[in-house]
N, C-alpha and C positions, 0 to 999 in steps of 0.2 A: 504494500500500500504506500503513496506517494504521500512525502512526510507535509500536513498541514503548513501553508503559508505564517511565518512570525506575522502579528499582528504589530502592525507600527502606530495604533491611535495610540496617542497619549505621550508617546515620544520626544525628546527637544533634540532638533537638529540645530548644526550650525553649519552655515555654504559659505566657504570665501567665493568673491567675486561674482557678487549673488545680484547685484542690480539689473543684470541684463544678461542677455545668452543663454547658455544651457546652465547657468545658477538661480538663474530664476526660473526658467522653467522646471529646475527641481525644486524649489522652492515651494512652486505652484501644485507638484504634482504632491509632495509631500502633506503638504495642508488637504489636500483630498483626502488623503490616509488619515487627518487626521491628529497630525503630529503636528507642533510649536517649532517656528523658525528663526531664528538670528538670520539676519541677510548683513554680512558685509562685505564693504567693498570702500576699496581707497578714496573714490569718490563716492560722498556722502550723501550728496544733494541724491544724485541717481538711487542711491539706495534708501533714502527714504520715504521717495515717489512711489518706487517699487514696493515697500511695504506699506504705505497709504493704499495701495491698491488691488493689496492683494489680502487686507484683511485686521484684525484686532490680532491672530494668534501668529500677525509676525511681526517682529520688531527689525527695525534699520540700526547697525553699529557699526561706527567707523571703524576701519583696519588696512594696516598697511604690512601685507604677509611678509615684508622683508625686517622688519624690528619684532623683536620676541616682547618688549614690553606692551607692542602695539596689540601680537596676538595674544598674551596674555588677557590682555585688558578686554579685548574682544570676548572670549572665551567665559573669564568672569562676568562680565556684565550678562551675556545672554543668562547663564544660570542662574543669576541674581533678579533675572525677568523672568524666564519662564523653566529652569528647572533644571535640576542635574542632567548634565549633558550625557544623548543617547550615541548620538549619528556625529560625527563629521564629516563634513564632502568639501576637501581640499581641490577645490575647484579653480581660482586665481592664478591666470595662465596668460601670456603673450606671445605673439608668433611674426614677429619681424621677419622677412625673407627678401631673399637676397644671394650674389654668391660668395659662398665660403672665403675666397681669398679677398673678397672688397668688406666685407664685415668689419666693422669698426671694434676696438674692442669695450666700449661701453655700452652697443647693445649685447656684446656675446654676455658681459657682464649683467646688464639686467633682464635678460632670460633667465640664465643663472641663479639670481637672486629669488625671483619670483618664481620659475617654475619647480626649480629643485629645491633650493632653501629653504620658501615657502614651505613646501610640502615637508620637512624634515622637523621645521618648528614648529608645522601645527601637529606631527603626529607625534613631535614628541610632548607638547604640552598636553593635548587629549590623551594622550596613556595616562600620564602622570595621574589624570581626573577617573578612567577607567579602571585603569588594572587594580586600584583597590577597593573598588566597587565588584569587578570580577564579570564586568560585563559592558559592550559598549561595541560599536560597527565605525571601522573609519576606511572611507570611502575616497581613493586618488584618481583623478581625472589624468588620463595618461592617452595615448593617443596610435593609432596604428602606425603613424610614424616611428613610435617608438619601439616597434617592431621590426619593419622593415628598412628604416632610415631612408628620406625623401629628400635626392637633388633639392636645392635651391630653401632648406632649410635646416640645414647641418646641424646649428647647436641647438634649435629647436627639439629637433631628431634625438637628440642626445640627450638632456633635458629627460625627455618625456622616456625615451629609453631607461636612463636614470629611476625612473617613476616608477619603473615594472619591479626594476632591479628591488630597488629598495622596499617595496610592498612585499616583495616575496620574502625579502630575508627577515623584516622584522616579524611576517609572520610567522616564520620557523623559530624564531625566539621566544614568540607569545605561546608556541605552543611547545616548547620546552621550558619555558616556566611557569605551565598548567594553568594558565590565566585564558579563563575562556570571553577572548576578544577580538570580534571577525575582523583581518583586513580584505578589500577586494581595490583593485584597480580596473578602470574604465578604460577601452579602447576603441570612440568612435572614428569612423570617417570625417569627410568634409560636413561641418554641419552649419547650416544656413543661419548665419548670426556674421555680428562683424567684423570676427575673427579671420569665419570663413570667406570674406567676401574676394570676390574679385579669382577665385581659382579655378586653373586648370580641371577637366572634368575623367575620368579613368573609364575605362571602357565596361558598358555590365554593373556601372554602381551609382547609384544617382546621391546627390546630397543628401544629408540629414534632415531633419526636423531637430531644433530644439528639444522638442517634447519628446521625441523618440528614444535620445538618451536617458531622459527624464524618469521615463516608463523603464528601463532597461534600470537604473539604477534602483528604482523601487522593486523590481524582480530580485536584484543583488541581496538587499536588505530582508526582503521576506524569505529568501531560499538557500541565503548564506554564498550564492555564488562567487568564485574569488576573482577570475580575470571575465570581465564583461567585454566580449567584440559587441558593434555597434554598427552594421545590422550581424545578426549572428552568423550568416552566412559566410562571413568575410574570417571566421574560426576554417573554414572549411580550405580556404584558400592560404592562408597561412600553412596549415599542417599539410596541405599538397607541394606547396615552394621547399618546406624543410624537406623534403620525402624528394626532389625533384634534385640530381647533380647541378651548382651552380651556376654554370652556364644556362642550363634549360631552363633555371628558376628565373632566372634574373632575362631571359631570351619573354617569358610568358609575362613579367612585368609591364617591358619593353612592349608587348601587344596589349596589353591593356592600360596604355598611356599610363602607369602607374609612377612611372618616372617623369611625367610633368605638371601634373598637378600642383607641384609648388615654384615649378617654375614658368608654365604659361600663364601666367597670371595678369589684370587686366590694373593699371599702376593707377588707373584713374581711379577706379573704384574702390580701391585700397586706402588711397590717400588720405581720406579721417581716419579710419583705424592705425594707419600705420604712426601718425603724428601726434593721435594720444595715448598708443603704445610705449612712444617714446617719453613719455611724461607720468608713466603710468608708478616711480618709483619716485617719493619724495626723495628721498636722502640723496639721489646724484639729480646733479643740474644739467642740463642738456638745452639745447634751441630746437624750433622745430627743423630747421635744417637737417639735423641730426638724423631726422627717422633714415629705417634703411629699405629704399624704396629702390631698386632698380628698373631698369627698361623691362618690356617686355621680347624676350627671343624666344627663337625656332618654332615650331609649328605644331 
């Protein structure tokens, strides 16, 4: 018999970089289950629009995932609203692209910060609040790039690679020191937000929905699943590339435009995301000049 869904009403999540994107729409989807949301996000104004509108059982908190006393503060405050913390979804991610040799090194640097740091200081502060509770789900937005590493966004790639890495091993720690506290990481595609905007398309896969990840992470939480692909299909083509000699993995890639996706991309359309990507870290100062926005090449 297939083991009953965990029931998430009652719950208190907290989502970095929750104003907008796939943090809000888990944001959104969680409150349907149920459950009390923290939304933060560096910018504040955004996030507390988003929690105006999305209800009484979410609250808006500022946080800036690259200061531990920020995410601390963060973390406290939601519990101090709505309740010892169940869920965290280390969500707070930016994806500058570009080629690898023209990258400047303060964006390599503030991907860096934000997508791996982030995630190492919110999972280390939410332990600290779970593991002596003995119970608790922390949720890493991680990305199929971080699987197959994608031309035209290298440290991203790595980054998010990073994100697998590090979910698996602290969960073989959790579960040698018999602390029953789920981790899973997230690996969607392109997903229609403004992250994703402006990219190349792969052959056989069409963009995301926000909400599809949304849906996908709330399966994670009720069924305990630890690597979430996004659509699930895309599990099916990974374990065929492993299974496949090099050349012929990477030859099926190559047919499924899978290698331009972050590099056919459309400069126009990027252009706000990529310019408040670059501002997206107080502690370094930057112009908008700075973003890393290249031409668009090949076909």
């Amino acid at each position: 018999m297939a083991k009953q869904p965990r029931i998430l009403a009652g719950q208190t999540a907290a989502i970095t970089g929750a104003a907008r994107g796939i943090g809000r729409a888990t944001a959104e989807a969680f409150l349907r289950q149920g459950m009390r949301v923290a939304i933060g996000d560096v910018d504040v104004a955004a996030a507390q629009r988003t929690a105006s509108e999305l209800g009484d059982r979410a609250v808006a908190l500022a946080l800036d995932v690259t200061e531990r006393e920020s995410f601390a503060r963060f973390l406290d405050d939601a519990e101090e609203q709505l309740g010892p913390l169940d869920v965290l979804v280390n969500n707070a991610g930016i994806m500058p692209l570009g080629r690898f040799v023209d990258e400047d090194d303060l964006t390599a640097r503030r991907m860096i910060d934000i997508n791996l740091h982030g995630v190492i200081l919110g999972m280390k502060l939410a332990l600290a609040r779970m593991v002596p509770r003995d119970s608790g789900h922390v949720v890493n937005i991680s990305s199929q790039a971080g699987k197959f590493g994608a031309p035209g966004g290298a440290t991203y790639s790595a980054t998010k690679h990073a994100v697998v890495g590090l979910s698996e091993a602290v969960r073989g720690e959790l579960r040698l020191m018999g602390a029953h506290v789920d981790v899973s990481y997230v690996m969607p595609f392109v997903v229609n937000t403004e992250l994703g905007s402006g990219l190349g398309q792969a052959r056989g896969l069409s963009s995301l929905e926000p909400s599809e990840v949304a849906d996908a992470i709330v399966d994670a939480l009720q069924h305990g699943i630890v690597d979430v692909w996004v659509p699930k299909r895309s599990k099916r083509t990974n374990v065929l590339a492993t299974l496949l000699p090099r050349r012929a993995a990477e030859g099926l890639g190559r047919a499924m435009k899978a290698d331009r996706v972050l590099t056919d991309i459309d400069v126009g359309a990027r252009r706000d995301y990529e310019l408040r990507a670059a501002r997206s870290e107080p502690a370094l100062t930057t112009t908008p000049e700075q973003a890393q926005i290249t031409e668009k090449t090949g076909s």
